[in-house]
Structure formats: C-alpha cells, structure tokens
C-alpha positions as CSV (number, residue, x, y, z in Angstrom):
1,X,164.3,59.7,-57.9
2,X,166.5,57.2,-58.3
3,X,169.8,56.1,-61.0
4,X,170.9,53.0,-61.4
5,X,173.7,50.9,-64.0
6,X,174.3,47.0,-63.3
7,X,177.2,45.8,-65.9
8,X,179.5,42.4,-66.7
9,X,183.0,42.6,-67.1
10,X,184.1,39.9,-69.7
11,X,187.1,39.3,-68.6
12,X,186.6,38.8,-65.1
13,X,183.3,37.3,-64.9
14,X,182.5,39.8,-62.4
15,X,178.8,41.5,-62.4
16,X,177.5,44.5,-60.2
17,X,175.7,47.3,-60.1
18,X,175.3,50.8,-58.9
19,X,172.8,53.3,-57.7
20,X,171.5,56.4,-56.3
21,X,168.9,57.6,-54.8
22,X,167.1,60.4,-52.3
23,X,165.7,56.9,-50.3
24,X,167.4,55.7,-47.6
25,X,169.7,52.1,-47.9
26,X,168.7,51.4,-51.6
27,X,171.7,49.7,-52.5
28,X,170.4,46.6,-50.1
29,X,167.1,47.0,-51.4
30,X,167.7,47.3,-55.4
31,X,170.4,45.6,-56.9
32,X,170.9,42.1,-56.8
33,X,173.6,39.9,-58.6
34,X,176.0,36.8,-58.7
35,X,178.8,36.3,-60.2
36,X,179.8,35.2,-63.5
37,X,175.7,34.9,-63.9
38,X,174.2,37.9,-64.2
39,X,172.5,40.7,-62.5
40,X,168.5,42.2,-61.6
41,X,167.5,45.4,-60.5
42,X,164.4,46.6,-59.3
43,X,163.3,50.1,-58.4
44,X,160.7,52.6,-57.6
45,X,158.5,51.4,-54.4
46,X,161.0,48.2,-55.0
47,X,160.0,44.8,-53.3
48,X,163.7,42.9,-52.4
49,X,161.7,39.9,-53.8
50,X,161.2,40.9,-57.1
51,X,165.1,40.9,-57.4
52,X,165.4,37.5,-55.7
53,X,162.7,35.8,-58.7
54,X,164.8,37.2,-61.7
55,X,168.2,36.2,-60.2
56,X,167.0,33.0,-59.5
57,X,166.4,32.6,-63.1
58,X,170.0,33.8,-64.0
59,X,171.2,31.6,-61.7
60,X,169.5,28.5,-63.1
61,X,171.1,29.6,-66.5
62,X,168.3,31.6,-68.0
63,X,168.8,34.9,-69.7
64,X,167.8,38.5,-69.3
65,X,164.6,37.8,-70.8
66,X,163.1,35.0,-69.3
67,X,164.8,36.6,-65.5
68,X,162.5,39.6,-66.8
69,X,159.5,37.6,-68.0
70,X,159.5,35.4,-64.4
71,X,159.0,38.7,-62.1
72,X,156.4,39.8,-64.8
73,X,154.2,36.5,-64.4
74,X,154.9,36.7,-60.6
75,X,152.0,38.6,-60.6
76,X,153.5,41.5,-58.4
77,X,152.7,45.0,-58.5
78,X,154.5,46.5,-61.1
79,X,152.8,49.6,-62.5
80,X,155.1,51.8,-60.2
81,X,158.2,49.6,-61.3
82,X,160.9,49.7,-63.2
83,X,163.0,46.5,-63.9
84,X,166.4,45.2,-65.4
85,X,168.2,42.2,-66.1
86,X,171.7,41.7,-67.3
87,X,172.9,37.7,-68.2
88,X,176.4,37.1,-68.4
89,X,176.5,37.2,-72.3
90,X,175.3,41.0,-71.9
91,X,172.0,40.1,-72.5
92,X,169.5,43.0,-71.5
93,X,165.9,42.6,-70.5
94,X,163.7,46.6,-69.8
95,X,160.7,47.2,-67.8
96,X,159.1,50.6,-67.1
97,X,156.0,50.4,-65.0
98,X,153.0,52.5,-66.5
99,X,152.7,54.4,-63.5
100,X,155.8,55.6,-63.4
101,X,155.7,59.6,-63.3
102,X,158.2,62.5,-64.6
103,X,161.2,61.9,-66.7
104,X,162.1,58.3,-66.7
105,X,164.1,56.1,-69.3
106,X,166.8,53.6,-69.8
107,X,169.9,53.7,-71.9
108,X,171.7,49.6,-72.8
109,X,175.4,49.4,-74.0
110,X,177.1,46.8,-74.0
111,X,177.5,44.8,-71.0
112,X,176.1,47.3,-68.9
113,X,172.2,48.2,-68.6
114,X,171.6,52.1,-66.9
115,X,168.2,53.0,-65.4
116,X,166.5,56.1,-64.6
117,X,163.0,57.6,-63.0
118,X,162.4,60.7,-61.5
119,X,165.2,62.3,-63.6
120,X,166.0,65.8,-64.1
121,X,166.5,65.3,-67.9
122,X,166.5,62.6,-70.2
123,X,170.3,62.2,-70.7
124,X,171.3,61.0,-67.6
125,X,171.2,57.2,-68.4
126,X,173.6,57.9,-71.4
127,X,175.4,59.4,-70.2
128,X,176.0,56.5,-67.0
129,X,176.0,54.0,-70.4
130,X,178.8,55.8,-72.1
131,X,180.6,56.7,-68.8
132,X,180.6,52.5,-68.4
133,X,181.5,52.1,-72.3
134,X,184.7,54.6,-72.2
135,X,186.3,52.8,-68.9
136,X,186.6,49.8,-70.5
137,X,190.2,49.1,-69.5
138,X,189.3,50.1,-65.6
139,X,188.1,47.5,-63.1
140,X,184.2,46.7,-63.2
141,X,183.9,48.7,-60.0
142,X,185.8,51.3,-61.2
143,X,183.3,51.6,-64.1
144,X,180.1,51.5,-62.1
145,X,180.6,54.3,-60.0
146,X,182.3,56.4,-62.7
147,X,178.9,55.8,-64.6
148,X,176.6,56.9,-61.4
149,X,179.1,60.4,-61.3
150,X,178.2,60.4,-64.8
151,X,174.8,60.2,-63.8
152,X,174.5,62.9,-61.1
153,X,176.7,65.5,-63.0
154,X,174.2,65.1,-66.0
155,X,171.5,66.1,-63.5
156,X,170.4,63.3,-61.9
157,X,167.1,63.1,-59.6
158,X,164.9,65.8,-59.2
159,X,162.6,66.2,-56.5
160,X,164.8,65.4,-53.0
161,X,168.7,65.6,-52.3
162,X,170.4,62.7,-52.7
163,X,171.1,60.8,-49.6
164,X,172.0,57.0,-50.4
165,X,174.0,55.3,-53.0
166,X,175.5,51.9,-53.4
C-alpha cells in the first residue's frame, strides 16, 4: 500500500524523501532525515520511533547499516515492516519484514534507496530508482517526486486509492 524513495544530493548535502500511500498523513509518520547526514524510513504499520533510533545513528556518524542494525536490536515489531537507511556517502541499508503480504520489493541506485509493499507489480521501485538516476541535474526535490510519479504511473499500490503523499 505504500511507495516510498529517500535520496542524497552530493552536491548540496541535501537528503529527503518521498512517499505515497492510501493511509492518511504518512509523510509525518514515515520518512525521517537530516541534513548532510542521512535519511530512515519506516513503513507498513510504521512506529515514528523506529525512524527516530536509525537517524539517531546517522546522526552520531554511523552508516546505513549500523542505523539499520540499531532498529533491528531495538527489539520492535518488525515482521509487518519494511525498513531503509541512506548515509550521506549513499550508503544503503534494506529491511523487509517476513510478514509482509503481496507484491513488495526494493530497488537501490545510487544515492537514492526506493521502497515498495502492497504493489501492483514488481517494477514500480525501478522505476522510482531510475526516475531519481535520470534527473540528476534537477534539484533533490525535483528528483523525489519525479521518482514517486514514476512510481504511481508504473502502477503503484493496489488495494485502496491513494489519498496521502509527502
């Protein structure tokens, strides 16, 4: 039910994300970042927590992985979700909960991480990740919500209508 892409502009320093979703104020809820650090996303029966242990990890200087591997060991729920972390040398850390149902996958490029659950096909997240990759010369905002139209004209979600993005 839900797309997501958080990328890293190298020449800015600039980090973000973007995402779509049939629930109601996800953006608040998912996608959590700081600049010139890195950024976290967490989705699918998301706790804003989750976010707030793997950016506090970025923020200390840690990478994607050990952002990742801290919400992990936090001992949280996480069969039902699915996880990302981006460090500001475009480091990418995955997570896909086992109880995660339907189509559901993730697609890295560089600088920019794209998540997906719910989907209606598996193409989606590539084509949000090569959506990202091809901007290159536009703004990192520019870039994210080109890859989330890349995202919902591959298909997108599947069950509800979409009715929340940020």
């Amino acid at each position: 039910m839900t797309f997501s892409i958080i990328g890293y502009c190298t020449k800015t320093g600039a980090v973000g994300g973007s995402i779509c979703t049939s629930n109601m104020a996800v953006g608040g809820r998912c996608i959590r970042s700081v600049y010139s650090q890195g950024a976290f996303l967490s989705q699918h029966r998301t706790d804003t927590r989750l976010g707030d242990v793997g950016l506090a990890i970025l923020k200390g200087g840690g990478d994607a992985k050990k952002a990742l591997q801290a919400v992990v060991d936090s001992g949280a729920e996480l069969d039902w979700r699915q996880l990302g972390a981006l460090d500001r040398h475009g480091n990418l850390a995955v997570y896909h909960g086992r109880k995660i149902y339907s189509v559901y996958n993730h697609s890295a490029g560089r600088n920019c991480l794209a998540l997906g659950k719910i989907l209606d096909n598996e193409h989606a997240t590539e084509a949000m990740r090569d959506r990202f990759e091809a901007a290159k010369a536009a703004p990192l905002s520019e870039r994210l919500l080109l890859a989330l139209e890349a995202g919902w004209h591959t298909g997108g979600e599947i069950y509800f209508p979409l009715r929340s993005a940020g």
